[in-house]
N, C-alpha and C positions, 0 to 999 in steps of 0.2 A: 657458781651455784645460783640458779634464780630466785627470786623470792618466792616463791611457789614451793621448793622444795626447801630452802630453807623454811615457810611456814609448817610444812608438813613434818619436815626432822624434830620440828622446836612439839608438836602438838604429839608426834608417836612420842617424843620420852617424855613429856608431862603429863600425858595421859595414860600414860604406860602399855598403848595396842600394839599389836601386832602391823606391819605395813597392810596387811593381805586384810586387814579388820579395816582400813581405813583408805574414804573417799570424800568430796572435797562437800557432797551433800550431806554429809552426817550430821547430827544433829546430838545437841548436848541431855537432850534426854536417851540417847539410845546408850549412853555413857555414865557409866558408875561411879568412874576417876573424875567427871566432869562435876565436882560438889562445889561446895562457896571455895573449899582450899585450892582446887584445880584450876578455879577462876582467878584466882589470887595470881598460883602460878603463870596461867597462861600471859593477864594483863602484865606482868614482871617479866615474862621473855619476851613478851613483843616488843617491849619497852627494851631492852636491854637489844635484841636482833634487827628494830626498825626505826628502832628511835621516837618514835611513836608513846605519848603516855595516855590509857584507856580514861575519859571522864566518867565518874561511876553510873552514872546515867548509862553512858555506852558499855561498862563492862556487867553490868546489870540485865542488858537487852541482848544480852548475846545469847542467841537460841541452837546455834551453829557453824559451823566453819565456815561457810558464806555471809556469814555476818561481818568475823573476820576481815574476811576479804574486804567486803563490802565500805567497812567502816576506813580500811586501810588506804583501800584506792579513791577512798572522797578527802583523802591529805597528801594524794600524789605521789601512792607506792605503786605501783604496776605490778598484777600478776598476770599479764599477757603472757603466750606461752613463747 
């Protein structure tokens, strides 16, 4: 599994969508599940799937799934496809 889909599995069941609901531009205002608690979630499986732990500065700025990424592949995770 790459990291790309392992980010996408970890974010459909934290966020509780549907796959068909979700693309890699989405943004955490277009999401309901995406509250302070979602955030919480999210920064705890990325930590827990990448090894990676969110400084709250960066889990605070997270506007989207390409932030995600963004913040992931500036510590040397690759989601090349």
């Amino acid at each position: 599994m790459t990291n790309r889909e392992k980010l996408i599995d970890l974010l459909l069941d934290i966020l509780l969508l549907d796959p068909s609901e979700f693309h890699l531009e989405l943004k955490r205002d277009e999401i309901q599940t995406w509250d302070s608690m979602g955030l919480v979630a999210i920064a705890v499986g990325v930590e827990e799937t990448f090894g990676y732990h969110f400084t709250p500065g960066e889990a605070t700025s997270l506007t989207g799934v390409d932030d995600i990424i963004r913040i992931l592949e500036t510590k040397g995770i690759s989601f090349a496809e």
